[in-house]
C-alpha positions, 0 to 999 in steps of 0.5 A, a space after each residue: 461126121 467121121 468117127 474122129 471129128 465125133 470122138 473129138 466132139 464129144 470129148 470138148 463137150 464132156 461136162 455139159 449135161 453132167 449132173 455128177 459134180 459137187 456144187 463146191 467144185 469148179 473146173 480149172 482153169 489151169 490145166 496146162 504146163 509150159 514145159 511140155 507141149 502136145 506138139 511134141 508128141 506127134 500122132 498123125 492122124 489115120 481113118 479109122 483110128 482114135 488118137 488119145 489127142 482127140 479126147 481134149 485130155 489136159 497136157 499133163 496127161 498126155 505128157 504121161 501118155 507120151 512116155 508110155 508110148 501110147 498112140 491110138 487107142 484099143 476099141 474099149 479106150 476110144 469107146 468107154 473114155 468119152 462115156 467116162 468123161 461124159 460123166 455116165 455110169 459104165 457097164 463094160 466088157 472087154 477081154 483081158 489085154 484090151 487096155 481097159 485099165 488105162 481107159 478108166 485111169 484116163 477118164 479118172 485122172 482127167 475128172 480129178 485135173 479139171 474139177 479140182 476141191 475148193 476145200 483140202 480134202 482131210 487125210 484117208 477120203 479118197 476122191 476116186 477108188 478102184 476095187 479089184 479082186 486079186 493083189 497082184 492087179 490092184 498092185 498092177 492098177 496102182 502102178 499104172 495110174 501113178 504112170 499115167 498121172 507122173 505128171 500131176 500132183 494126183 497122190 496114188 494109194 494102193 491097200 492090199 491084203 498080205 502086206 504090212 498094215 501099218 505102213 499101207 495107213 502111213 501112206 495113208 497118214 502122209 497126205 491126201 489121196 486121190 486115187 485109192 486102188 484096194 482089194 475088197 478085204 483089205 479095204 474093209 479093214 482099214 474102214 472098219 478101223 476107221 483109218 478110210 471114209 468113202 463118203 467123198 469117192 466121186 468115180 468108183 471102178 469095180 474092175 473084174 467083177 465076174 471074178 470077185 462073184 466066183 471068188 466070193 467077194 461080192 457080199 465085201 463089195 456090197 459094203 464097200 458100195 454102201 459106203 460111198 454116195 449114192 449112185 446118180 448125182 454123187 457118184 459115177 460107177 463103171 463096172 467092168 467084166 469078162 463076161 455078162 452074165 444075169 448076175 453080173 448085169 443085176 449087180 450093175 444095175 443095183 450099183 448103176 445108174 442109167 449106165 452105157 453098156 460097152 461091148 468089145 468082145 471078138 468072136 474069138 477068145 483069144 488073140 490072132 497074134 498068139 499061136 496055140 499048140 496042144 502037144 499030146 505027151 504022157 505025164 512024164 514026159 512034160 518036163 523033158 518037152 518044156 525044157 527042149 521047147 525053151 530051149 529050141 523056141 530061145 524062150 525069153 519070158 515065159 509063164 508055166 502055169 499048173 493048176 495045184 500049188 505043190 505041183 507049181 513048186 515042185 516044177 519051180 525048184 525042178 526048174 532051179 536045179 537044172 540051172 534055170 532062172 525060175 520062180 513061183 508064184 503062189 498064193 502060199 508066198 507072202 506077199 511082198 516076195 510076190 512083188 519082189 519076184 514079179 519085179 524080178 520077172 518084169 527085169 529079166 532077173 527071173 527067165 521062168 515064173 511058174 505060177 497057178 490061176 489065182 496068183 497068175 491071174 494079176 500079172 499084167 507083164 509086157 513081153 511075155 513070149 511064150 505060156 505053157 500049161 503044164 496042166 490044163 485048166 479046169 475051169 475053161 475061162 481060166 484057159 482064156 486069162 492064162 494066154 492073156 499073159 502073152 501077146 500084150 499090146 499087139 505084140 507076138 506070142 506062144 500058148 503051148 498046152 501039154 495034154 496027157 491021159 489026165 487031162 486031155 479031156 478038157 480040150 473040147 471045153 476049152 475049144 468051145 469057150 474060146 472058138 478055136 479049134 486047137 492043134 493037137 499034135 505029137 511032139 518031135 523025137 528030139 523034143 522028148 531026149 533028156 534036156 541039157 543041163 543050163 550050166 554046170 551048178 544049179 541056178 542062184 535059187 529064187 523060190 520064196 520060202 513056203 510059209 505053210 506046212 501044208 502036205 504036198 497033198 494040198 487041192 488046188 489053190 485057194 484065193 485069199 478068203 473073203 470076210 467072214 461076214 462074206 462067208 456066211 451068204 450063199 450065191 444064190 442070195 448075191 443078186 436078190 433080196 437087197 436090191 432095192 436099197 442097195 445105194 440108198 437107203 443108208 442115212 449118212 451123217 
């Protein structure tokens, strides 16, 4: 049996052996709308490939499908959404801009079309939730569920930390929700106020774990999970990660039941469409070779990314005085000017977004063409996330390092996560001569205003902070002591 013909199979006989469905629930038994018709969306059929035709998806999804242009799946997609259909607990690592998120919106997003509540559901008990560790990918989740779901009456909530409380609740207030995206802070505020119950979640997805672990959220994680059903028959999890270390694998299995493990890592890193080119250059130099290389290369989207927040600013406004089209993002900018500037940036409003890891590390921005570290990250996994912002979905890309006497030693580390021998190089003569000013008056300024006062002397960036309760539990007691009644052991009244 080819690989279509059993994608396909397993895809019509998804629910068979699911045990994870509410008794007051019943498939539907319309799932399609006249007015649209998969005969419109025309995906031939190629070997070797899976189409998102072959997933028996109700019509509605694949209409949203179809706006997007999306055709034949990436290696994660045609993996984990039969499993996800099935019903069955994931344990999943792909690397970033693989389509992981589209794939668990699918499986999602089907499940809550096909097996619709008997009963209204009461305002503020979302029936799927999807915890993520960073604003800009909960934001970024969100936005692509509601695209993949623009064709059904499926209600899409997302709750984050740094904007108004209020009006998050109100959209809680105006009607049910179905799909509830959150970071992990956020979402316990709005539990402990009462204003979410999880006790109705039927899929959860805890996306980028390995990051919540290094951020500190795991403990917030924790009681997040206690506050749904229990795992097995009441709920389905999939938990997705960079990487599989033993932390991250005893957390999937407290949080797991009987999960599939998927595996789609390369044995690269980093993607055959991306080039990469460390130039060797001194401190003072890095400025003139950015804004020549833009210019030379005819820069469209770019990302800088620095690894301390007062650095990234000074870059930016550096940046807008030159009368160039640039922005921060920093997790000094509150965060709506965030959305606001990463809106910008998306439209082609802003040429130049200068950003640090934490706040950098969400954006999921199609046509980027070019990510320059002005500094060289630290921590070499980093390294990996940043040239993820480029070559998206097949396309072509530029990661442009620059190596000085401050750094320059990091390169082995990051050769070695990644498995590519990077070319080192000096630049040209006319790459190094005093740039050419942008215009003649500086660019229409775009940095957000600073609402720290914190000395230019600040360390490198630091995430929004876990609870405090969170804080108080140190890493090595993430994965231990409360395994065993980590689902269960809670009486639910």
């Amino acid at each position: 049996m080819s690989k279509e013909k059993k994608v396909a199979e397993e895809s019509k006989n998804k629910k068979n052996d699911s045990v994870r469905r509410n008794s007051k629930r019943k498939r539907s038994d319309n799932r399609n709308r006249p007015q649209w018709s998969p005969a419109q969306f025309d995906v031939p059929a190629v070997e070797g490939k899976v189409r998102f035709h072959d997933f028996n998806l109700p019509d509605d999804v694949l209409h949203g499908i179809a706006d997007l242009n999306f055709e034949y799946c990436t290696g994660i997609q045609a993996e984990t959404i039969p499993v996800a259909l099935a019903g069955k607990d994931i344990i999943g690592k792909a690397q970033t801009g693989t389509g992981k998120t589209a794939a668990f919106l699918l499986g999602i997003i089907t499940d809550l079309i096909d097996y619709p509540l008997d009963e209204k559901p009461r305002l503020g008990e979302p029936r799927a939730l999807v915890v993520a560790p960073t604003r800009e990918l909960a934001l970024q989740i969100a936005e692509d569920a509601k695209g993949l779901a623009k064709y059904t009456d499926l209600y899409v909530v997302s709750l984050v930390g740094g904007m108004d409380y209020d009006k998050q609740r109100q959209k809680l207030k105006k009607k049910p929700v179905d799909i509830l995206v959150a970071t992990p802070g956020r979402l316990i505020d709005f539990i402990n106020r009462k204003d979410v119950n999880l006790w109705n979640v039927e899929v959860l997805v805890l996306d980028e774990a390995d990051r919540m672990l290094s951020m500190g959220f795991i403990p917030d994680v924790r009681t997040i999970v206690r506050n749904t059903p229990r795992k097995g028959a009441d709920r389905q999890t999939l938990l997705y990660s960079a990487t599989f270390t033993d932390d991250i694998l005893n957390l999937a299995e407290q949080w797991t039941l009987d999960a599939v493990k998927i595996e789609i890592a390369p044995e690269i890193k980093t993607t055959d469409n991306v080039t990469q080119t460390v130039y060797l250059v001194s401190g003072e130099e890095k400025y003139r070779l950015l804004c020549n290389y833009m210019d030379k290369d005819q820069a469209e989207k770019v990302i800088v990314f620095g690894n301390r927040r007062d650095e990234t600013r000074r870059l930016a406004e550096r940046l807008c005085k030159d009368g160039i089209r640039a922005a921060l993002m920093s997790g000094e900018i509150p965060q709506q000017k965030r959305v606001r500037t990463l809106e910008d940036f998306r439209s082609g409003k802003i040429q130049v977004l200068v950003a640090t890891d934490v706040a950098g590390r969400g954006i999921h921005i199609d046509g980027v063409t070019h990510v320059f570290n002005y500094q060289l990250p630290e921590d070499p996994d980093d390294y990996v996330h940043r040239i993820g912002r480029t070559g998206r979905a097949g396309a072509a890309g530029a990661s442009i390092c620059f190596a000085c006497e401050d750094d320059s030693f990091l390169i082995p580390e990051i050769e070695a996560e990644t498995g590519v021998k990077l070319e080192c190089v000096h630049p040209e003569a006319e790459l190094l001569i005093e740039p050419a000013k942008a215009g003649a008056a500086p660019a229409e300024p775009v940095i957000e205003a600073v609402i720290s006062a914190e000395s230019d002397g600040v360390a490198a960036e630091q995430p929004e902070q876990p609870s405090p309760e969170s804080q108080v539990e140190v890493k090595e007691h993430v994965v231990a002591a409360e395994a065993q009644n980590e689902d269960g052991d809670v009486t639910r009244g």
